[in-house]
C-alpha positions in Angstrom: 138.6 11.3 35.4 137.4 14.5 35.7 134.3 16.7 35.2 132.3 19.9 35.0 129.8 21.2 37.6 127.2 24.1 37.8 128.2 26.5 40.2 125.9 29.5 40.6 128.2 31.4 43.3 128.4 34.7 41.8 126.4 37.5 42.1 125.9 41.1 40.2 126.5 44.5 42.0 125.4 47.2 40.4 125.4 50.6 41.9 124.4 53.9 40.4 125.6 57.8 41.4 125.2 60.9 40.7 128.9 61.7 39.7 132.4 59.6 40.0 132.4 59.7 44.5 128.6 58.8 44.9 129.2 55.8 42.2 132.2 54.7 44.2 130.9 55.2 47.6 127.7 53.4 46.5 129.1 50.5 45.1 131.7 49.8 48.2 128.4 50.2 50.3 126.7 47.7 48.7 129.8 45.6 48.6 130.1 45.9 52.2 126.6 45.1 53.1 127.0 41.8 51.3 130.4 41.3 53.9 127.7 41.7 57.0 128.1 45.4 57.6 124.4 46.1 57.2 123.6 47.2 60.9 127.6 47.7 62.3 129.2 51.6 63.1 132.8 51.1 62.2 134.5 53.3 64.7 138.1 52.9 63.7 139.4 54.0 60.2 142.1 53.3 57.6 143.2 55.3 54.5 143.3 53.5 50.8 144.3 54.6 48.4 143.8 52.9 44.7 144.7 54.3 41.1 144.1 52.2 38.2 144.8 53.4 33.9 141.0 52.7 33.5 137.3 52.7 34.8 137.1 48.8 34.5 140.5 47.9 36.4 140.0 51.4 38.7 136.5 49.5 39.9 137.5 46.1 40.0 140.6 46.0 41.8 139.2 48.3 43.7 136.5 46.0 45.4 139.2 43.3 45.2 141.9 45.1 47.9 139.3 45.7 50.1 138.6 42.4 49.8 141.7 41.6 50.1 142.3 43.9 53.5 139.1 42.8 55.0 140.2 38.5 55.1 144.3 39.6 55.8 143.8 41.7 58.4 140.2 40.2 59.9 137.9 43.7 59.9 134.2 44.4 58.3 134.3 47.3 56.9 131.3 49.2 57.0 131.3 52.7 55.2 133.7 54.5 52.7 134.1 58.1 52.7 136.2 59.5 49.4 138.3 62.0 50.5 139.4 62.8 46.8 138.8 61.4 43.4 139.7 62.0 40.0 139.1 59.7 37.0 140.5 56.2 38.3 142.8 57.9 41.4 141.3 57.6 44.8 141.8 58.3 48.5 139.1 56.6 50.5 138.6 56.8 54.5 137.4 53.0 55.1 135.5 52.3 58.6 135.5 49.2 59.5 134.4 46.9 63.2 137.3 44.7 64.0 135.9 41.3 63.3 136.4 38.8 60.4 133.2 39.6 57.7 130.2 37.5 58.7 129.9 36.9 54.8 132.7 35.4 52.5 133.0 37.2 48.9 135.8 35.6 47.4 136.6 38.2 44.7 135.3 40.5 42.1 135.7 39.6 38.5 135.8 41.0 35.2 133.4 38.6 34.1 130.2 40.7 32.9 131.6 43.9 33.8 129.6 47.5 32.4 130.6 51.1 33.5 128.8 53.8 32.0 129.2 57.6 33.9 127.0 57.6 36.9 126.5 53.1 37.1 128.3 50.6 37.3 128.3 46.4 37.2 130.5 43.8 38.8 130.3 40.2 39.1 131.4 39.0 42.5 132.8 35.3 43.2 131.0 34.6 46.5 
């Protein structure tokens, strides 16, 4: 036997800037209030770097290896500064507290996604 259930576990971030760095600095903000950032000074810092062929997978994957970083190697991050960006090629500062995030997100999806210059729309898997 098996069967379906509802399951309303996922959420919608949608961040807007004023150009390509303040749309991807504002979205991993908001992505890393909803890990339990909101009120945390990351002191320490790491350097990502992400490239992707477009917008949707640059965004996406983006939020999903800090994800990622954040549960393998048990930090919150808690601000991203973007040391240089070009269309879907990044190197990001990431300051983080050395703690496990208070809040799980499981992953962000491609479910529902929208990207338009200057906003953008994820569905996260919490």
């Amino acid at each position: 036997m098996f069967e379906f259930k509802d399951h309303t576990a996922d959420l919608i971030l949608y961040a807007e800037g004023r150009d390509l760095r303040e749309l991807t600095e504002e979205l991993l903000k908001g992505l890393f209030v909803l890990m339990g950032a909101e009120g945390k000074e990351g002191k320490e810092s790491l350097i990502l770097e992400h490239e992707a062929p477009n917008a949707r997978m640059f965004f996406v994957e983006l939020l999903n290896k800090v994800i990622a970083l954040a549960e393998s190697e048990g930090i919150t991050p808690t601000k991203a500064e973007v040391l240089s960006i070009e269309p879907w090629k990044a190197r990001l500062r990431i300051y983080y507290v050395p703690q496990y995030p208070a809040n799980k997100v499981k992953a962000a999806t491609y479910f529902g996604f929208e990207y338009q210059p200057h906003k953008v729309s994820i569905t996260l898997d919490l």
